[in-house]
Structure formats: structure tokens, C-alpha cells
Residue, then its C-alpha position, 0 to 999 in steps of 0.5 A: x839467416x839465424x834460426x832465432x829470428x825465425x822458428x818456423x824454419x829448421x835449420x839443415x844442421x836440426x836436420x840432418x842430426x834428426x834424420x840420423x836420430x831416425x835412421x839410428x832407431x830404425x837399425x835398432x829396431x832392424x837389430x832387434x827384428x833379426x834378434x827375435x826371429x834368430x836361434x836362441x842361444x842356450x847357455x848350459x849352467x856349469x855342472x857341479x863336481x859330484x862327490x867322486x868327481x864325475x859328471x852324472x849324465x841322465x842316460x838317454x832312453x832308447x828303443x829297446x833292441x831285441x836280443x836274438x838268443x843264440x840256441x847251442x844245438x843239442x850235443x849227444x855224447x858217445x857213451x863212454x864204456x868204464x875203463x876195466x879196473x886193472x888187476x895187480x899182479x900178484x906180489x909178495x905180500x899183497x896176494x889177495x886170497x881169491x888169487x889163492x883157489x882152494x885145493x882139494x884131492x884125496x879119495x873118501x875111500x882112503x884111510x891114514x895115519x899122521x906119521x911125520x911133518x918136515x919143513x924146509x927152505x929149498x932155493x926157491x921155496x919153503x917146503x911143508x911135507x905131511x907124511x902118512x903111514x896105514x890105519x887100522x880103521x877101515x878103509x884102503x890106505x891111501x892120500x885121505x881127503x883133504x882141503x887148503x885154504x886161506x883162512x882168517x882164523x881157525x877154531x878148535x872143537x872148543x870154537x875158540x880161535x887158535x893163534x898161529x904166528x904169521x900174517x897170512x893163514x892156510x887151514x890144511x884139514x883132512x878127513x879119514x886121519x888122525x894123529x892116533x891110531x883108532x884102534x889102539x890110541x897110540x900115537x902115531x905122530x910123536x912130534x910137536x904139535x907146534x912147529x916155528x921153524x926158524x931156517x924158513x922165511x916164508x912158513x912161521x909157524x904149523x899147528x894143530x889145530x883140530x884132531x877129533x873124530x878122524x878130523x885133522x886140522x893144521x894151520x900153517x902161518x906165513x910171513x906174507x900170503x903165498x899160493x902153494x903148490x901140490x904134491x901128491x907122493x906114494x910109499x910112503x903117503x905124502x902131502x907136499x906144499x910149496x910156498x914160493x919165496x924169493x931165491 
């Protein structure tokens, strides 16, 4: 029968395209249901390039962790004593002068005449020899007082410093002695009063420094600074000072 001759039937083939026009929105509608009640998916937008070519990423903020700060136990330090300062050994030229004691000897009582000085070299050493004879001042012939000592300069009664060639300097005074007799002002010692021996290495020159009132002054000049040792003679009165030098 032709649906044209009667509309109010529907024909099975209307139908069925209904029921599947149907079914198809009720799958949309389902689709859509499930879409809505499903995770949303983000889409993060693509970062930019910086202008070092590095992605900034916000640092996330956490919880503030408490930092145990290690505490170093105190250490005590042993006390530390300062090691002695070494003392050189006395050397040629390098002799400090307290390494040099001074040298004192005679008798107050004792009176003497200045008669000779000699210098020597002997193997060994350089010798200096003050010679003495009697006085006529009052008194016991005998070794006078006398004092050796490193010094820096000498004066004369003047006060003015007297040169004496050498780098290093002895004074050799004595008391109770002169070069002239107090008696008479003879001259006792008639040698020079500036002696620069030229067969000693060490001893470069002895000189008079101070002859007044029964006070003798010599200085004795050296190559380098040398402690000297004593001899004390008799008949005649001698005074001996050796200076070491090498062999």
C-alpha cells in the first residue's frame, strides 16, 4: 500500500530512520553526560624562550625545615712554651761584646812606669805586651790597677773621640801609671804613641789615648771583635793580651 494514499499511516521504513534518529541523539546526549562528569584535560600553553634559553619555573614553597646547627666542642690548646732563642756560637767577626766580659786585675796599692809596648803575631794569636818598670810615686812597684773593655769610641781629656783604625775597639786603662815619671817628667816610654803593626792580622793599630793625672788610656783597634786573654808577669811588670786569630 503507498503511504501517499494514506497519511495517517507510517510506513516501517519512516520508522526505523526515526528510531535510529533517536537512538543516535540519546549516544550524544550519553557521550556528552560522560564527557562532563570526566577529568578535564588541561592544556598547558607552550613556555616562551627566555632571554638565556631557560624555562623560569615558580619555585614551589615549603615548609621551612629546621637546621640543627652543629656546635664544635671547645678545643683547649696546650700552652705552647717559646722556643729559647739559639745563641750563636762566637765567630770571626761576629763576636758580640757581651760575649767579651770585662777584664780587671792589679792592686790599688801598686805604683808603675810605662817602659815598652810590643806587638806580635805568634801562630795562633796576635800578642800585645805593656811592659812596666818602678815609680817614684808612692806606692809598691807592682802590676797597677787596670780595666779591658769593649768600647764603642775613646775620649781624650779633651772629650773629643780619638780614631784608632779597626772595626772593633778594646780601652785598656790603667790607674797608679803614666808614661812619665812623676818626679822628674821624664819620659819613661819613648816609643810612639801610635803603633799599626803591619805583621799582625787581627791588632791594627794601639794608641794613646789618655795620659793624665796617673791615668793611662790605650786603645787597641782589631780587624774583627776578639776576646783576649790575660797574662799577668813579674820582673819585669808585664801585661799580656792575646787575641786569637786563625793558624
Amino acid at each position: 500500500m503507498n503511504s501517499t494514499q494514506h497519511p495517517g499511516y507510517v510506513t516501517i521504513g519512516a520508522l526505523i530512520g526515526r528510531l535510529l534518529l533517536y537512538g543516535a541523539l540519546l549516544i550524544a546526549i550519553a557521550v556528552v553526560a560522560v564527557s562532563a562528569c570526566g577529568p578535564e584535560r588541561v592544556v598547558l600553553p607552550r613556555p616562551s624562550p627566555s632571554d638565556s634559553g631557560q624555562v623560569t619555573v615558580s619555585p614551589t614553597t615549603a615548609a621551612p625545615t629546621p637546621t640543627r646547627t652543629a656546635t664544635a666542642a671547645p678545643t683547649t690548646a696546650a700552652p705552647t712554651t717559646p722556643a729559647p732563642t739559639p745563641t750563636a756560637a762566637a765567630s770571626p767577626g761576629s763576636t758580640p761584646a757581651s760575649a767579651c766580659p770585662e777584664l780587671t786585675g792589679g792592686a790599688p796599692a801598686n805604683q808603675a812606669q810605662l817602659t815598652a809596648i810590643r806587638i806580635a803575631h805568634n801562630p795562633g794569636f796576635d800578642r800585645l805586651v805593656f811592659e812596666f818598670g818602678p815609680s817614684t810615686a808612692p806606692g809598691v812597684y807592682g802590676m797597677p790597677p787596670y780595666r779591658i773593655a769593649v768600647a764603642t769610641s775613646l775620649s781624650g781629656p779633651s772629650g773629643q773621640p780619638v780614631p784608632i783604625d779597626g772595626s772593633a775597639l778594646f780601652g785598656v786603662r790603667f790607674q797608679n801609671a803614666s808614661t812619665v815619671n812623676p818626679s822628674t817628667g821624664a819620659k819613661t816610654y819613648t816609643g810612639a804613641t801610635s803603633l799599626k803593626p803591619t805583621t799582625t792580622p787581627l791588632i791594627k793599630e794601639v794608641r794613646l789615648v789618655e795620659d793624665f793625672e796617673r791615668v793611662m788610656t790605650w786603645g787597641v783597634g782589631l780587624a774583627r771583635l776578639q776576646c783576649p786573654t790575660l797574662l799577668a808577669l813579674s820582673s819585669p811588670v808585664r801585661l799580656v793580651l792575646d787575641f786569637p786569630t786563625p793558624p
